[in-house]
N, C-alpha and C positions, 0 to 999 in steps of 0.2 A: 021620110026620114024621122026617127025616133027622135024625142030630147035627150035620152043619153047619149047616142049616135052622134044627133048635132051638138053637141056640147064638150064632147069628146073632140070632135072635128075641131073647134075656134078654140082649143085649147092645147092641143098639138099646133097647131097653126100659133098661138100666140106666142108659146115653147120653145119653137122650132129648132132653135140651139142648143139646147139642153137636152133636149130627146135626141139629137140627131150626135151631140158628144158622150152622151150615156150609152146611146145601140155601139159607138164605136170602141169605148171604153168597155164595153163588157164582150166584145167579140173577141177584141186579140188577150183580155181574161184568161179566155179560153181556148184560145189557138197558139200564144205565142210560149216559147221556151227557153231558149240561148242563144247569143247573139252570135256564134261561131259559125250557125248553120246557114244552107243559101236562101230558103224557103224566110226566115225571118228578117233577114238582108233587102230581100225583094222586095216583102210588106213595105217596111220601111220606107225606103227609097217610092214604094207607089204612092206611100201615103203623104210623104213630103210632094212630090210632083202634083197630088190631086191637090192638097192645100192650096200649093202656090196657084195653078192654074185655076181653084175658086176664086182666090184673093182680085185675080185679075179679070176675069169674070163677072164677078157680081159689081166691083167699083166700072169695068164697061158698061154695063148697064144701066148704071144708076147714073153714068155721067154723057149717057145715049154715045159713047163713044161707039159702042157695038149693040145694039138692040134691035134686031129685027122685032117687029109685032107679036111673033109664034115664040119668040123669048120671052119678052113682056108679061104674057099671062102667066109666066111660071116665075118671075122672079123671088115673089116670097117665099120660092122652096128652092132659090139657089142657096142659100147658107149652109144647107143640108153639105154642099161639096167643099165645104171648108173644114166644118163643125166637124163632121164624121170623120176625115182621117185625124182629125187631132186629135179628137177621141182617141182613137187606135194609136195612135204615137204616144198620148201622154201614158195610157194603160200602162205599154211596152215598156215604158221609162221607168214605171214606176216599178214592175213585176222586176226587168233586170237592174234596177241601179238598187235595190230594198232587199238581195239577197244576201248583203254584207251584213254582219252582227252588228253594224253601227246603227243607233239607232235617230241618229239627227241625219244621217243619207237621206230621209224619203221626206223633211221638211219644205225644200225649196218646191217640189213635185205637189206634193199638195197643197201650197200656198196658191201654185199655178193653175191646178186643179177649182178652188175655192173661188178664184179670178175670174175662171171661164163660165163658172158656173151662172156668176152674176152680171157677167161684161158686158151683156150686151144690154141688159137693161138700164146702162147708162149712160152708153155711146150711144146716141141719136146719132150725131151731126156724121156727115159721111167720111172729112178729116179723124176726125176721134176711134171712127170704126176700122179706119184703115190702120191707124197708128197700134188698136189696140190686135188687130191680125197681124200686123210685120212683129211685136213685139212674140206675141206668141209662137210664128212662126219659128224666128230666129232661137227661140227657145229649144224648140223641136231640132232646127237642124244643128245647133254646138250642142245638144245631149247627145245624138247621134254619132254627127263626129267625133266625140269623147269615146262612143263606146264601141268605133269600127275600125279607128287608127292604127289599136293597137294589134287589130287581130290581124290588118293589111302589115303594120310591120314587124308584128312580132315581136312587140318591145311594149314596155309601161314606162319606159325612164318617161325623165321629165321634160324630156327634148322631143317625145311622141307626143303628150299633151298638148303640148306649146304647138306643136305643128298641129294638131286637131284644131285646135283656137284661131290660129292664123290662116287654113283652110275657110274656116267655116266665115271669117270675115270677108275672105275673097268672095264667095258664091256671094252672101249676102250684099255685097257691093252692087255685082253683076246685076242682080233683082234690083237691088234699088235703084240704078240708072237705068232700066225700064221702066221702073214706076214712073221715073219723071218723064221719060221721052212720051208715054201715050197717056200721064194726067198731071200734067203740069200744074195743076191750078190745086189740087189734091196736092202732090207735093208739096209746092209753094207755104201750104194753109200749115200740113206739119211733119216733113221732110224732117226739119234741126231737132224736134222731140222724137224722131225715131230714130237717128241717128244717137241723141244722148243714150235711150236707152238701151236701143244695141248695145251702144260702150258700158252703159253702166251692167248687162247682162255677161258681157265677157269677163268683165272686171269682179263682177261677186261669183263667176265660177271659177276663175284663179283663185279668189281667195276660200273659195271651200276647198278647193285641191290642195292648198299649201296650208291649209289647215287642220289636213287628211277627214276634213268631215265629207269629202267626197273622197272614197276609198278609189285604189290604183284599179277601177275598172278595167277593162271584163273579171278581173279575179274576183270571187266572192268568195267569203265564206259559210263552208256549209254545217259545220258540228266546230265544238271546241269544248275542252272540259279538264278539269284535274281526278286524276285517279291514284287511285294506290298499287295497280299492278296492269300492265301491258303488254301481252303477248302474241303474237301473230300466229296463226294455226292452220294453214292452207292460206285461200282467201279473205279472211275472217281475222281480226282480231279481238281474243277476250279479252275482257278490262272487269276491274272490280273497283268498285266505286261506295260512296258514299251516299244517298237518296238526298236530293234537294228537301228543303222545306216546304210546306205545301203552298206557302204563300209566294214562291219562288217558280212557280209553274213553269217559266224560258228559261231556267238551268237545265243543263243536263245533269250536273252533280253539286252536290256541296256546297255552298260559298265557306264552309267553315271544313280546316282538313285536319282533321285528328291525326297527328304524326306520333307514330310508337317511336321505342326507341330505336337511332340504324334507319332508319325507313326516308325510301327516296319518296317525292311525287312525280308522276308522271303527267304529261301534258300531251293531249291527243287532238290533232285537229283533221279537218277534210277539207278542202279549199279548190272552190271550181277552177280549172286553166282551161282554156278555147286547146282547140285542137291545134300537135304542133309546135305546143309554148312548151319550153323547157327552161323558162328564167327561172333560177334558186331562191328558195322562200329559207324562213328562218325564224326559229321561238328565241325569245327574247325574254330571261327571264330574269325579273326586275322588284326591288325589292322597296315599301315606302321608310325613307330615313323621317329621323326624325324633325327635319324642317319640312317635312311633307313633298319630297321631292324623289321621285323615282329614279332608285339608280339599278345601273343593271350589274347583278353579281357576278362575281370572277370567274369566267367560264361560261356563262351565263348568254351566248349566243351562239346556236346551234344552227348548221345548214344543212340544207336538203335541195338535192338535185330533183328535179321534180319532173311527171310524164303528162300532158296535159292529156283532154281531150274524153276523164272516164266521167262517164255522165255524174254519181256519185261523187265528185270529187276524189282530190288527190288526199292518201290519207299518209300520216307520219307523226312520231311520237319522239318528244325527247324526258328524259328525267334529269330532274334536281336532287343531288345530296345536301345534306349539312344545311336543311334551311332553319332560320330561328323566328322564331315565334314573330308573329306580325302580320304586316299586309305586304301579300305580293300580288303579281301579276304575271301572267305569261302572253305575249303580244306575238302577236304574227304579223312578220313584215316581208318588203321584198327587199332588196339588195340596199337600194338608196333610204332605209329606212321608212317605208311609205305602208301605214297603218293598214293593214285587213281586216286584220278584228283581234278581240282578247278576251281574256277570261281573268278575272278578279277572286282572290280566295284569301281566307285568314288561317294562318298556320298556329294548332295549339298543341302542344306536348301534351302525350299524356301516355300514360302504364299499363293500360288495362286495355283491352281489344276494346272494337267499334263495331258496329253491326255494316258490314258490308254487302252490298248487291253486287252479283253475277250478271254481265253482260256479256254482248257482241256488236262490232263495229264494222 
């Protein structure tokens, strides 16, 4: 065996969690799509079952609850069946819950991300290691239920939520009183700090939901923008726009809308719906006063019956007359007022043409 060979070997070997949540994290990369379909459904659900059953797995091991000999020699590469679907779990999470224009959705994900990356290098003790897998676990399975509830009921209210959160308690209950039945002594050592932070995990994903920094998932959104003309022409809509700044490279148009005289703006969005959903979305267009408080203009909330299920998203425009010079916003919401995403622009009057781009949508 070579030295780079053998050196390579005690270094994956010494890794083994970080190479085994990295192969999984770059697999569903590239496999996974939207959560409406069966094939990403399945993932999921296999990848939560392998988690669990490593979790139980490697602490039988370690507490010779269940170690045959022919286990024994392989134990330093059981992590592998933890590490790996979490990998693929956290990917998934992060590819569907980061399609939303918001841009503090994908924070809690890579904080978790950052966690895993280091955790085990700090969990020795076998309590610490277990506490730090239920923790991440439970992670895994309230993201999920967040984002399959609603496609089983067809709904985003806030009564589907609620019941994803209160599901996902129940299952992890059920787990937890196995843990104690076959490692009591494991339990015992830190059972009360995995219980805290399960609650405290449920409790800061309410409050990113009610703080719409976690958008009314499965919806995302996929284009949003201010134009000066919108027309539909077959399947296709042309639009005429104003070119972002270069320094503005994630606009699609403008931040600044040269309004002639007479001239509406128009607001164009695409917004993914799973297949089936037909809940009414709605631009919301809102204007900042001057105590810095957005309010929404008269007239100024428009609905759309919506067709879910085109891969592209669903697409629809409304226009604004009579806006005055300032800052506005156009927000996309669902019915309960629950954020999608939006688009920010500054309105300036002015005489003389603007140099406008030719598009399609």
């Amino acid at each position: 065996m070579t030295p780079f060979i053998k050196n390579t070997y005690w270094w994956v070997r010494e890794h083994l969690s970080l190479v085994a949540f990295a192969t999984g994290f770059l697999w569903d990369t590239l496999t996974l799509r939207r959560i409406d379909l069966v094939y990403e459904n399945v993932v999921f659900i296999v990848y939560l079952l392998i988690a669990l059953a490593g979790i139980f797995l490697v602490h039988a091991v370690e507490t010779r609850v269940f170690a045959p000999k022919w286990l024994l020699k392989f134990r330093v590469w059981l992590p592998i069946i933890i590490q790996f679907p979490l990998g693929g779990l956290f990917s998934g999470f992060l590819i569907l819950y980061t399609k939303s224009s918001s841009v503090f959705v994908s924070w809690p994900f890579l904080l978790v991300l950052v966690m895993l990356f280091v955790g085990n290098e700090f969990f020795k003790r076998r309590y610490e290691r277990l506490i730090f897998q239920m923790s991440l676990f439970y992670f895994a399975l309230l993201s999920y239920m967040v984002l399959v509830t609603p496609i089983i009921t067809r709904s985003i209210s806030t009564a589907t939520f609620l019941y994803a959160g209160i599901l996902s308690l129940v299952i992890i209950g059920f787990v937890l009183y196995y843990i104690n039945k076959f490692f009591p002594k494991l339990f015992k050592q830190g059972g009360v700090r995995i219980l805290f932070i399960v609650g405290g995990i449920y409790l800061s994903f309410n409050a990113l939901y009610f703080t719409n920094i976690i958008p009314p998932v499965p919806l995302s959104l996929k284009e949003i923008g201010i134009y000066h003309s919108v027309s539909r022409e077959g399947g296709s809509y042309v639009v005429t726009y104003e070119k972002p700044a270069w320094y503005e490279s994630w606009r699609d148009t403008s931040k600044v809308f040269h309004k002639g005289p007479g001239e509406a703006a128009y607001c164009f969005t695409s917004v993914f719906l799973p297949t089936r959903f037909n809940e009414p979305l709605y631009h919301s267009w809102q204007r900042k006063a001057t105590n810095g408080q957005w309010v929404r203009a008269a007239g100024g909330r428009i609905e759309f019956t919506t067709d879910g299920g085109r891969l592209g998203g669903y697409r629809a425009y409304s226009l604004k007359q009579n806006l005055d010079e300032g800052e506005w916003r156009c927000v996309v919401e669902t019915e309960s007022q629950q954020v999608i995403g939006m688009v920010r622009f500054n309105v300036l009057d002015v005489h003389e043409s603007v140099e406008l781009t030719d598009g399609t949508r």
